[in-house]
C-alpha positions as CSV (number, residue, x, y, z in Angstrom):
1,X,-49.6,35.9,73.3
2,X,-50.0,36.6,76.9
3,X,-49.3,33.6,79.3
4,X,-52.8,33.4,80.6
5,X,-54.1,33.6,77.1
6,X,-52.0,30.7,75.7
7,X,-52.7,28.6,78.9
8,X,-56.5,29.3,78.3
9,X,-56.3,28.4,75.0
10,X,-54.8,25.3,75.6
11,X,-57.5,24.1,78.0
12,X,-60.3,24.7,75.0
13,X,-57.4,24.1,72.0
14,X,-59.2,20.7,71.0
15,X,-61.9,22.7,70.0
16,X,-60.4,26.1,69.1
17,X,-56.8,26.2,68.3
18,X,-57.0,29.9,66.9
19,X,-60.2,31.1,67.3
20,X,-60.7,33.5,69.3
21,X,-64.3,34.5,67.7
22,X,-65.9,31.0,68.1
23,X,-68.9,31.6,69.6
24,X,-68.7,29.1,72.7
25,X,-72.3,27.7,72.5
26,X,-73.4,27.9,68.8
27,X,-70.2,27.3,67.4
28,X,-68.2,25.4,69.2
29,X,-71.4,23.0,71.3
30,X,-70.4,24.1,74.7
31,X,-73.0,23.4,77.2
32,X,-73.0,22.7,81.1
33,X,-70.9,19.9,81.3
34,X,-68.1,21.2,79.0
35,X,-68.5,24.4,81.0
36,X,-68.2,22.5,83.7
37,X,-65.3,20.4,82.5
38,X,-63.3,23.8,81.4
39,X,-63.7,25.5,85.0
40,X,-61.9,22.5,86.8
41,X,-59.6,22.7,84.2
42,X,-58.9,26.3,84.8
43,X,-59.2,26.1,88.5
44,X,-56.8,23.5,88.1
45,X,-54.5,25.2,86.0
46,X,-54.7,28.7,87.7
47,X,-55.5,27.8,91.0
48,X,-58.9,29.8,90.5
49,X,-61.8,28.9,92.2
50,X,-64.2,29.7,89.0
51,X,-67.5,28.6,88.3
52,X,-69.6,28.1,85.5
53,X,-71.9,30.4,86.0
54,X,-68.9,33.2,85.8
55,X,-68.0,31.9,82.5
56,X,-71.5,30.3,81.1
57,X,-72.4,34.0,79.9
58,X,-69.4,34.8,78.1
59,X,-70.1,34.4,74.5
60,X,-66.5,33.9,72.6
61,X,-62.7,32.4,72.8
62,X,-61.6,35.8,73.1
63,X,-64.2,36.4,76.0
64,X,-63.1,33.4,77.8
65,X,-59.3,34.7,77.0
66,X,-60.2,37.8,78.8
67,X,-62.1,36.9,81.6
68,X,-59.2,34.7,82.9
69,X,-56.6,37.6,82.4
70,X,-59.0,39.9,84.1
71,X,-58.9,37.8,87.3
């Protein structure tokens, strides 16, 4: 596991502590303020400057994992 992607996953591991298919929204009951409370957790972690509506869109774990390592 990368470092990004276990540092990701420990943001969100409450809710997903191996799932990187968990759909986001129907699955795991995100909306805007857990979106919102997962950004200033990664922008914290990562010194990112993300925002939800760069990560509201993405539907998985795994797409989350991603779009972090991507950056």
């Amino acid at each position: 596991m990368s470092d990004i992607k276990g540092r990701v996953k420990n943001i969100i591991m409450d809710k997903a502590p191996n799932a990187d298919n968990l759909q986001m929204q129907s699955e795991m009951g995100y909306n805007q303020p857990a979106y919102q409370a997962m950004v200033d957790a990664f922008n914290a972690e990562f010194g990112t400057n993300v925002q939800v509506s760069d990560v509201d869109h993405l539907a998985t774990v795994g797409d989350v994992v991603a779009y972090m390592e991507g950056l």
